[in-house]
TIVEX-287789 format. One line per field, with one value per residue (C-alpha): residue number from 1; x, y, z; chain. Coordinates in Angstrom, 3 decimals, always signed. Example, Ala and Ser with C-alpha at 12.3 -4.5 7.8 and 13.67 -1.06 7.14 Angstrom:
REM residues 2
num <- (1;2)
X <- (+12.300;+13.670)
Y <- (-4.500;-1.060)
Z <- (+7.800;+7.140)
chaine <- (A;A)
This chain:
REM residues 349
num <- (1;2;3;4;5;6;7;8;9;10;11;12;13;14;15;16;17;18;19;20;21;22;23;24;25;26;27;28;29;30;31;32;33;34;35;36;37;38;39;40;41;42;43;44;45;46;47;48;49;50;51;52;53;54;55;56;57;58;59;60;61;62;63;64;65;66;67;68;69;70;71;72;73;74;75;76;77;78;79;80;81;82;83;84;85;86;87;88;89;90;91;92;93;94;95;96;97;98;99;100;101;102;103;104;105;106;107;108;109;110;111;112;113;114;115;116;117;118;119;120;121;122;123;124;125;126;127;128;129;130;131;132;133;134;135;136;137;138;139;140;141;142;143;144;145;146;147;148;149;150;151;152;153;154;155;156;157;158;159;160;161;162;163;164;165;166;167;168;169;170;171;172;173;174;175;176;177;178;179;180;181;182;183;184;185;186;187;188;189;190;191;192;193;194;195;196;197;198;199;200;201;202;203;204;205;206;207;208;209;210;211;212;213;214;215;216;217;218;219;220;221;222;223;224;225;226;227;228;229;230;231;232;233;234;235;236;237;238;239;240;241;242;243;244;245;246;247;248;249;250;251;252;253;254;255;256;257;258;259;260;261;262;263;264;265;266;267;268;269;270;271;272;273;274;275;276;277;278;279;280;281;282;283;284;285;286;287;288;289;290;291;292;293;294;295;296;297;298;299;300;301;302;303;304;305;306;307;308;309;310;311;312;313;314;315;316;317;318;319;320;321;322;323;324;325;326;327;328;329;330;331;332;333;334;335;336;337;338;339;340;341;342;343;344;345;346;347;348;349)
X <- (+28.384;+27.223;+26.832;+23.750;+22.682;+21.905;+18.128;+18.291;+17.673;+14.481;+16.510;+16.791;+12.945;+12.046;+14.861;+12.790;+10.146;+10.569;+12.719;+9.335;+7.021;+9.463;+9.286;+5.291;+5.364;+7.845;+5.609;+2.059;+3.766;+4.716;+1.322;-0.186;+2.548;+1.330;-1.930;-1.100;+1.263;-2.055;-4.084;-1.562;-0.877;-4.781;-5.563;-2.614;-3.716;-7.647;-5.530;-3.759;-6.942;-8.441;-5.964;-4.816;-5.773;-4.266;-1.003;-0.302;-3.205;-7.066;-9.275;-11.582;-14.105;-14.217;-18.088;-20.426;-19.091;-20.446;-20.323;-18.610;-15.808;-13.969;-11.739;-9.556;-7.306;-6.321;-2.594;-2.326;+1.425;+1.196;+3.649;+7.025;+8.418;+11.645;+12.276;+11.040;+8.389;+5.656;+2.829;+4.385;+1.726;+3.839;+5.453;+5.314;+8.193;+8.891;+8.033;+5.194;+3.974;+6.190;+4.008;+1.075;+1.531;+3.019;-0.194;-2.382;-0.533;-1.363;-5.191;-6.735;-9.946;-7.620;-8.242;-6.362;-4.793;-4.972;-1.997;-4.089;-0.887;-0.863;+2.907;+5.915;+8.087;+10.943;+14.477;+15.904;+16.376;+12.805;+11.280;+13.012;+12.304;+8.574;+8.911;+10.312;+7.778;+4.820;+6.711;+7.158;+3.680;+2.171;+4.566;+3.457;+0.040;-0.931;-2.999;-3.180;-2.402;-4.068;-2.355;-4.882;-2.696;-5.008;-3.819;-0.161;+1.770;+4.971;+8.358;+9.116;+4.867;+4.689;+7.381;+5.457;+3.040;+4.142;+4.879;+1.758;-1.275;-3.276;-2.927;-6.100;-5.480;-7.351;-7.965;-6.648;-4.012;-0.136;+2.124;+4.861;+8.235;+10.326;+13.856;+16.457;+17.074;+20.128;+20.151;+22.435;+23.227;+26.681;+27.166;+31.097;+30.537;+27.951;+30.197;+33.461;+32.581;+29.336;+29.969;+33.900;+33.410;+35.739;+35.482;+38.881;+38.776;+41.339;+40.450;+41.834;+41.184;+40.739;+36.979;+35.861;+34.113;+31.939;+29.017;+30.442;+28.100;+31.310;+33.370;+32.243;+31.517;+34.694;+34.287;+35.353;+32.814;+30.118;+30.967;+30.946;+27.794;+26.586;+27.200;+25.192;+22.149;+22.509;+23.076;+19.796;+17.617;+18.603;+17.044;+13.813;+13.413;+14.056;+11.142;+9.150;+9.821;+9.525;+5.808;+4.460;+4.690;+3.404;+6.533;+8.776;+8.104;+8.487;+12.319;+15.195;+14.948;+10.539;+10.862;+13.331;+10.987;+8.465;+10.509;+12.522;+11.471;+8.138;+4.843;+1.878;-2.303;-3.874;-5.484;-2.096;-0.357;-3.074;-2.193;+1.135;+0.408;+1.748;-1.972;-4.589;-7.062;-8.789;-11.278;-12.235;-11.234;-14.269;-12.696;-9.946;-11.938;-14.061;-11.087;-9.284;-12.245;-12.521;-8.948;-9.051;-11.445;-14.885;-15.565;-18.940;-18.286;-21.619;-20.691;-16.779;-15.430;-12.980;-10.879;-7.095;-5.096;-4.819;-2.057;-2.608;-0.355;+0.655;-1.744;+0.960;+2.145;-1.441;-0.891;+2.217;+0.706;+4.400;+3.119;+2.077;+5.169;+5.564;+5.628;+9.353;+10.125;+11.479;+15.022;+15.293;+14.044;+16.964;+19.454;+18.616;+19.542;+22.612;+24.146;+25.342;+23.602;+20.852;+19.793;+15.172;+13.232;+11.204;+9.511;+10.975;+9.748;+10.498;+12.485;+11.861;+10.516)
Y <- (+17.235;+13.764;+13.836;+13.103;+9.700;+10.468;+9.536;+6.115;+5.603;+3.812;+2.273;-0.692;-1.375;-0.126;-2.674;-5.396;-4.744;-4.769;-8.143;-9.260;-8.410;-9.433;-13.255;-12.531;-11.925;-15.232;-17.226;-15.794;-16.276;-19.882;-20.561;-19.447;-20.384;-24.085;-23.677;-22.816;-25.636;-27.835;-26.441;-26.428;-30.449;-30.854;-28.930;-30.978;-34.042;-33.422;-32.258;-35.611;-37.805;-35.385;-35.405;-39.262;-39.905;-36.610;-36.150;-32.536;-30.964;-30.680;-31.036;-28.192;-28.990;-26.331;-24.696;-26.006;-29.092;-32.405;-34.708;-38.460;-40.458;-39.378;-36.264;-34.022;-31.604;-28.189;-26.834;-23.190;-21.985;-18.046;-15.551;-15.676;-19.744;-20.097;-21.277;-19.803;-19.909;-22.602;-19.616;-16.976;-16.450;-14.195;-16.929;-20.847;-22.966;-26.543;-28.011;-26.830;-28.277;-31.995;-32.251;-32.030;-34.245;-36.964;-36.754;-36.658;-39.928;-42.144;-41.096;-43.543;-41.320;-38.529;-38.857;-35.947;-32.654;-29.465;-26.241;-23.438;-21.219;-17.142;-16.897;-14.632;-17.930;-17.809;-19.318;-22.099;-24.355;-24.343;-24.419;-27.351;-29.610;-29.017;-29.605;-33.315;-33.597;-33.253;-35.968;-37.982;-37.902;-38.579;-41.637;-43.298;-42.885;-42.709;-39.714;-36.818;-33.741;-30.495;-27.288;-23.977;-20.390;-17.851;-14.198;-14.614;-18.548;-16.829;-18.520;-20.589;-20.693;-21.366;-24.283;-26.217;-26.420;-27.788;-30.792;-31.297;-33.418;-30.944;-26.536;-24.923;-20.604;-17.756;-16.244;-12.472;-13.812;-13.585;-16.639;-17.909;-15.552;-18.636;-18.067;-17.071;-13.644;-12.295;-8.729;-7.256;-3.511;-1.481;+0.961;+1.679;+5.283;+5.812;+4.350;+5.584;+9.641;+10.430;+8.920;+8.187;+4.587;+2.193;-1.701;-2.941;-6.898;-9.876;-12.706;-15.880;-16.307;-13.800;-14.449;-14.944;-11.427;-11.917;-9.847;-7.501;-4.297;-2.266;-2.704;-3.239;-6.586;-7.675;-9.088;-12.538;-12.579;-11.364;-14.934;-17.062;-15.745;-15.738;-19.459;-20.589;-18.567;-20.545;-23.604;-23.009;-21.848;-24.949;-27.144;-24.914;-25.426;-29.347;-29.110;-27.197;-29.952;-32.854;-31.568;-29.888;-32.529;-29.828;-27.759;-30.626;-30.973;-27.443;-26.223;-24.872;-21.409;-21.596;-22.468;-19.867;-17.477;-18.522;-19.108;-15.414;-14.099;-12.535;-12.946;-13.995;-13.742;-16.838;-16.327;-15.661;-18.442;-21.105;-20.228;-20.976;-24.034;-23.410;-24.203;-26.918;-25.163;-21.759;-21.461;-20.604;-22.725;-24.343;-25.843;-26.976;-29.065;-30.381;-31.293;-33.027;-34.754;-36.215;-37.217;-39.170;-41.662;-39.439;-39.103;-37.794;-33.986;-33.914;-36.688;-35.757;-33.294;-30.606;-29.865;-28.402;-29.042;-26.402;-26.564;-27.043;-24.523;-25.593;-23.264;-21.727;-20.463;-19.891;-17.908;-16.173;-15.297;-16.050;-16.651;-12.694;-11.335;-7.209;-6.926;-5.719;-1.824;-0.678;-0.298;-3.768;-5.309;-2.752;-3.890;-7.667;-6.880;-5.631;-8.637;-11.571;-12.135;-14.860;-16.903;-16.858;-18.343;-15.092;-12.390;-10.350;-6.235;-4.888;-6.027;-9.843;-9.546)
Z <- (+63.348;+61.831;+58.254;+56.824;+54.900;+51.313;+49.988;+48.638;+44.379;+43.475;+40.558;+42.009;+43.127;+39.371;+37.773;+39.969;+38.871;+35.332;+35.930;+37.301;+34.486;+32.024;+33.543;+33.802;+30.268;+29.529;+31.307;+29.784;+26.230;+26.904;+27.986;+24.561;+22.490;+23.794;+22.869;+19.534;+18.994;+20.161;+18.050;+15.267;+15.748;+15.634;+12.580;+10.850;+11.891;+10.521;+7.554;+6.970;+7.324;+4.653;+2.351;+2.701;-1.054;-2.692;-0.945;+0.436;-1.735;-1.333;-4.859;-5.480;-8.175;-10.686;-10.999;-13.788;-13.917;-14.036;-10.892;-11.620;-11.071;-14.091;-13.485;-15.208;-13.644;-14.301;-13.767;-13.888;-15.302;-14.317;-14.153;-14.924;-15.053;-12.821;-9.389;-5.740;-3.620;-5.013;-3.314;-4.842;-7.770;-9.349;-10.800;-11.855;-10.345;-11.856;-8.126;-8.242;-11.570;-11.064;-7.275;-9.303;-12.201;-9.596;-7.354;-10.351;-11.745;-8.499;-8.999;-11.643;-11.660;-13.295;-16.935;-18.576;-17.531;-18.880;-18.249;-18.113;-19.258;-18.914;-18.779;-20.894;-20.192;-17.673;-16.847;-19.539;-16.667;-15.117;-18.441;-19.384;-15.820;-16.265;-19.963;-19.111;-16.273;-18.989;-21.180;-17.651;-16.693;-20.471;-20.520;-17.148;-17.235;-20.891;-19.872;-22.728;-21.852;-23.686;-23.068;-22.909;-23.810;-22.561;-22.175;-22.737;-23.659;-25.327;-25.475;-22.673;-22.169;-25.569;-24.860;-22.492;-24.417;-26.880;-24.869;-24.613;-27.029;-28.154;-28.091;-27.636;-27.992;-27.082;-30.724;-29.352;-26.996;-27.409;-28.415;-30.152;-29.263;-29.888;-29.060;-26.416;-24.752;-22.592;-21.081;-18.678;-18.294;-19.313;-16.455;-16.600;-17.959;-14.998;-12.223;-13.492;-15.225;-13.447;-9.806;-9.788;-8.817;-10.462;-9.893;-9.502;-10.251;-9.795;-11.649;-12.408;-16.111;-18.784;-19.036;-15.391;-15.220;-18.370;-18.706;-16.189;-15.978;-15.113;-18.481;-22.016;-23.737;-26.030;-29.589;-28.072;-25.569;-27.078;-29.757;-26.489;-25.155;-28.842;-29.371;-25.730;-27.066;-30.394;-28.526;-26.314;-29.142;-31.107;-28.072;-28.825;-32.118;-31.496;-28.999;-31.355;-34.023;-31.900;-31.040;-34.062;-36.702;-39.312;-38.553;-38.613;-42.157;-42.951;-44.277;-42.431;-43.901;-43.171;-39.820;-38.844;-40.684;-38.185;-34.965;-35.252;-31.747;-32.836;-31.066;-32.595;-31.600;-31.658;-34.832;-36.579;-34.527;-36.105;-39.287;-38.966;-37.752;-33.858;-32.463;-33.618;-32.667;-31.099;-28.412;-24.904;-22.164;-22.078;-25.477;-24.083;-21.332;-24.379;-26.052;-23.107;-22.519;-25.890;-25.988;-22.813;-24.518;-25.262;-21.608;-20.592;-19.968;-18.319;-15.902;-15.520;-13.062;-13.698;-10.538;-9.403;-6.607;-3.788;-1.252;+2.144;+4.164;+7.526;+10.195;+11.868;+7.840;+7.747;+11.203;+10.497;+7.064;+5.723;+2.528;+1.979;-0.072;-0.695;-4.422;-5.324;-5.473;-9.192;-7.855;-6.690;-9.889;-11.585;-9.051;-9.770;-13.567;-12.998;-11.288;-13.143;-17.051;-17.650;-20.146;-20.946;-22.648;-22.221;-24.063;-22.529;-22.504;-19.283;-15.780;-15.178;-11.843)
chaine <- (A;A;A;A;A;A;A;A;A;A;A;A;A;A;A;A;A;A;A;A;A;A;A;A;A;A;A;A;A;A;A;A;A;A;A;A;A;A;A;A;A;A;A;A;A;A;A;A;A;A;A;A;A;A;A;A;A;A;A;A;A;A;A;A;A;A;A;A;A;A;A;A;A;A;A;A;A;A;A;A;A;A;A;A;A;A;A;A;A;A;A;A;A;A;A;A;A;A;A;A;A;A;A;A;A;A;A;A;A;A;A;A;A;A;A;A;A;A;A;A;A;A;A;A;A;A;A;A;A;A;A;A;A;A;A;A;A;A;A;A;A;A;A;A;A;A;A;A;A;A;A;A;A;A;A;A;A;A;A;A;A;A;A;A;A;A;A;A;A;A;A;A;A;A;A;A;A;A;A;A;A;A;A;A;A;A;A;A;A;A;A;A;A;A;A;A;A;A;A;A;A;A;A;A;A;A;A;A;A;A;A;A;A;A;A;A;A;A;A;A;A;A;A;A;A;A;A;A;A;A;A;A;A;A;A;A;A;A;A;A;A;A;A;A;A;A;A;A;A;A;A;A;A;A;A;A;A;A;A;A;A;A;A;A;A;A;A;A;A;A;A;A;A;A;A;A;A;A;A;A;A;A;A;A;A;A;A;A;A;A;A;A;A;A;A;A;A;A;A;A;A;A;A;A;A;A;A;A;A;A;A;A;A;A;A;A;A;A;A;A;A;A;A;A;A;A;A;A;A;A;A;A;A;A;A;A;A;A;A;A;A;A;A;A;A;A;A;A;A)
């Protein structure tokens, strides 16, 4: 009795055919992904015949404002000041300032700038590379500079501007905090008693885990970490000095009074002499304008630069960022201490 020939699988015509649809599907992707690159190449290249005279940026005139040769630009400084992504308006990065001042430098119609700041202040480092970058530009071009502090201009805000000609404040806004801030959290008795977690750490030197968050702070460390703070606020208070003649001239013991870490409206900060003058931003533009050489605000333009993102950014929409959940700003805090010029109230980002 002949046995009979078991029923062949379809597996194998099913595995063809999604081999078949899968090369389809390569091959229909390729074809678009082409098209795309064209019409990327083409919007880039409109992009760099527009732009030929301003670099990577396109000018957008600011409304009711007058229509002449004669320019000034506005530089926004929002957010928190420290380094990232220069379209991340959560905060100001010292690229994104420099790019601007060195554009605005090769354009002679570019009378003056104004920084339009609404920032707590940021990272020491930052701060300090747009703070030279304002002294950079002023030097070159012989441009003034007039700095605007609108909602918040507080410590490192309050820094940049005074790098600047003339300080024109919001009377109800917050300035001043001038001084230095460190935070880190303590978490041994959490790790260790509550959750029986206990770091274990080689190190090479007694002090190469400093500002650990899983021991407490020694007497010795807390002087070293103490002297860099007095180190850094000294470099404020010689910035504060070097641009506020009135405080120059004040004593030792009045300036401190004044530059202790508190925050001031823009009303108090005038009478201490930390602003010339309060207004609206409108002010400011007056001002700027009169500095550069009494320019004709009717007949002079106010503009800012805008970036121009590549289209397949644009495309991609890489620039969109998911605002940070509370546990990953409190993780970020834990890790290794840092040095603001900040006020500094809650999480830093």
């Amino acid at each position: 009795m002949s046995e009979s020939t078991p029923a062949r699988k379809p597996f194998g015509g099913f595995l063809s055919i999604l081999i078949t649809l899968f090369l389809l599907g390569i091959f229909f992707f390729s074809i678009i992904l082409n098209f795309l690159l064209a019409g990327a190449l083409a919007v880039l290249s409109d992009e760099q015949e527009l732009t030929q005279n301003t670099g990577n940026f396109k000018v957008k005139v600011l409304e009711n404002q007058g229509k002449g040769e004669d320019k000034i630009l506005t530089i926004p400084i929002n957010g928190v000041i420290m380094e990232g992504a220069d379209w991340d308006e959560r905060m100001t990065t010292s690229s994104f300032v420099k790019r601007r001042l060195e554009q605005a430098a090769k354009d002679r119609n570019i009378k003056a700038v104004i920084l339009k700041i609404n920032s707590p202040g940021g990272a020491i480092s930052t701060t300090e590379k747009i703070y030279q970058a304002i002294l950079e530009y002023k030097e070159k071009t012989g441009n003034p500079v007039v700095a605007y502090l609108d909602d918040v201009a507080a410590s490192g805000g309050y820094y940049l501007a005074v790098a600047c000609d003339e300080i024109v404040a919001f009377p109800y806004g917050i300035t001043g905090s001038i001084g230095v801030i460190m935070s880190f959290y303590q978490m041994q008795d959490l790790f260790e008693n509550k959750l029986g977690i206990k770091e274990i750490v080689i190190k090479s030197g007694l002090h190469k885990d400093i500002g650990s968050a899983q021991r407490s702070m020694t007497d010795q460390e807390r002087e070293i970490f103490d002297r860099i703070i007095q180190e850094m606020y000294g470099r404020f208070l010689e910035v504060v000095k070097k641009g506020r003649g009135n405080l120059a001239r004040l004593s030792e013991e009045e300036l401190l009074n004044i530059a202790d870490g508190r925050v001031y409206t823009g009303n108090q900060a005038l009478e201490k002499g930390l602003v010339d003058q309060l207004g609206s931003f409108s002010d400011a533009f007056e001002e700027a304008a009169k500095l550069a050489g009494n320019l004709n605000k009717d007949k002079t333009e106010l503009i800012k630069y805008e970036s121009r993102r590549p289209f397949l950014q644009e495309l991609l929409n890489t620039s969109v960022k998911a605002p940070k959940l509370p546990f990953e700003n409190f993780m970020e805090n834990i890790g290794s201490p840092r040095f603001y010029y900040m006020w500094k109230t809650s999480s830093i980002r």
